[in-house]
N, C-alpha and C positions, 0 to 999 in steps of 0.2 A: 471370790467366796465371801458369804458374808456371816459375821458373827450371829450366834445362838438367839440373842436380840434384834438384831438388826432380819433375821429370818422370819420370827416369830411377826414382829410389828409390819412385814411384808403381809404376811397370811392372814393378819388379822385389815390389814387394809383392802387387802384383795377380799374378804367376805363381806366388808363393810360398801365397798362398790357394788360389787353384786348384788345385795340388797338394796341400794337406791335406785341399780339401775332396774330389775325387778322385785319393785318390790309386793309379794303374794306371800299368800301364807302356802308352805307347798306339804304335801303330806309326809313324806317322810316317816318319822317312827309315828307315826296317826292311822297304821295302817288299820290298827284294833283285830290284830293277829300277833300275837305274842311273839316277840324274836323274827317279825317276816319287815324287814326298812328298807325303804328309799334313801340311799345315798348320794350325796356327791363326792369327789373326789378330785384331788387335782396334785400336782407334784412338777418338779420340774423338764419331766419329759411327756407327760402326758393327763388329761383328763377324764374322766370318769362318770358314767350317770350309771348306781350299782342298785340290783333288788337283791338283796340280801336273805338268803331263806334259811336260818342259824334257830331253830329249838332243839334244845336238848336232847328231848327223846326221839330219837333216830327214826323213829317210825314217822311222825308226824311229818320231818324233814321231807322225808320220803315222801309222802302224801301229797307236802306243800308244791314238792317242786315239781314233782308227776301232772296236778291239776295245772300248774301253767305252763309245764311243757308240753298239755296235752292242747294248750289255745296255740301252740308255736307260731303256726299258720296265719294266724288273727295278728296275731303280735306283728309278726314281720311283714303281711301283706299291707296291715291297715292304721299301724303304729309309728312302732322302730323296723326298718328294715333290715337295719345289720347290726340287731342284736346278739350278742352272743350266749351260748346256756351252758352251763357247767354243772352238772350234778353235782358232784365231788371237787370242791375246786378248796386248797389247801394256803388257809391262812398261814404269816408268817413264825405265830406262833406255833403251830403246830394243828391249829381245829381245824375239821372240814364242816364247811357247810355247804350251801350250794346258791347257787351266783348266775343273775341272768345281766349282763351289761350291756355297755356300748359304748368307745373312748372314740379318742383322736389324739393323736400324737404330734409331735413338730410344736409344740409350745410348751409355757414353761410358766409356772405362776411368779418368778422373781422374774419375768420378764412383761413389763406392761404393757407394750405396745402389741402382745398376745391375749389381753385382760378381754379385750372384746369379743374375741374370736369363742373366748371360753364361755364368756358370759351366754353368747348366744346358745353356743351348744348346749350347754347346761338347759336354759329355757327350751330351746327346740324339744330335747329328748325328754326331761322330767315331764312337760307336761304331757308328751306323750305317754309315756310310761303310767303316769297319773290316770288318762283318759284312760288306757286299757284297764285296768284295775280297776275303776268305778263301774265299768261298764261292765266287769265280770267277777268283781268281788262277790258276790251271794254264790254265786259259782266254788270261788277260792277258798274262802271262808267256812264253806259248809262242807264237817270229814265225813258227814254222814254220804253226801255223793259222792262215790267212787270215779276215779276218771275210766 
């Protein structure tokens, strides 16, 4: 086990690799849709590449996550294959927002000699995830189109 420091200075080495080994600017909260990010995520049983679709107002939620569940098909034949989609999917505080990802498990960010394994994943899927969203952001973006 490692102390609160000795944790922290792991996670900060581990983003600090990742960044040399790609180092991009990647979109993330850039998506210029209020509340709708690109995540990464990582912990010691599993990684994460998370689109996060969290406004406020319930309705827009709605909207947001309907317009890229309504690409599913795109996503998964020409992207991320084994994305997964959650409308309703329940932070640990208690919010729901709704949540389109795709993990791997079996590594562990206090474990280095899985650093690669994640780094790659992380790159593989963000950029994917990135392309699809470029490509259908005026889509996303615009509530005036109804899915």
């Amino acid at each position: 086990m490692f102390s609160k420091e000795e944790a922290l200075q792991i996670k900060k080495d581990f983003w600090i690799a990742f960044a040399e080994e790609y180092p991009k600017k990647w979109l993330l909260y850039n998506t210029k849709i209020k509340d709708v990010t690109f995540k990464f995520y990582v912990d010691n049983k599993k990684a994460q590449v998370l689109l996060d679709i969290e406004p406020k107002d319930e309705e827009k939620r709605k909207i947001y996550y309907e317009k890229v569940e309504s690409l599913k098909n795109i996503l998964l034949e020409d992207y991320v294959e084994d994305a997964i989609f959650e409308r309703n999917f329940y932070l640990e505080n208690g919010k729901i927002i709704s949540r389109v990802w795709v993990e791997i498990t079996g590594i562990s960010i206090n474990n280095k000699n899985t650093w690669n394994t994640i780094f790659d994943f992380f790159n593989e899927k963000m950029s994917a995830f990135e392309l699809f969203f470029y490509e259908n952001e005026d889509y996303i973006k615009d509530l005036e189109i109804n899915t």
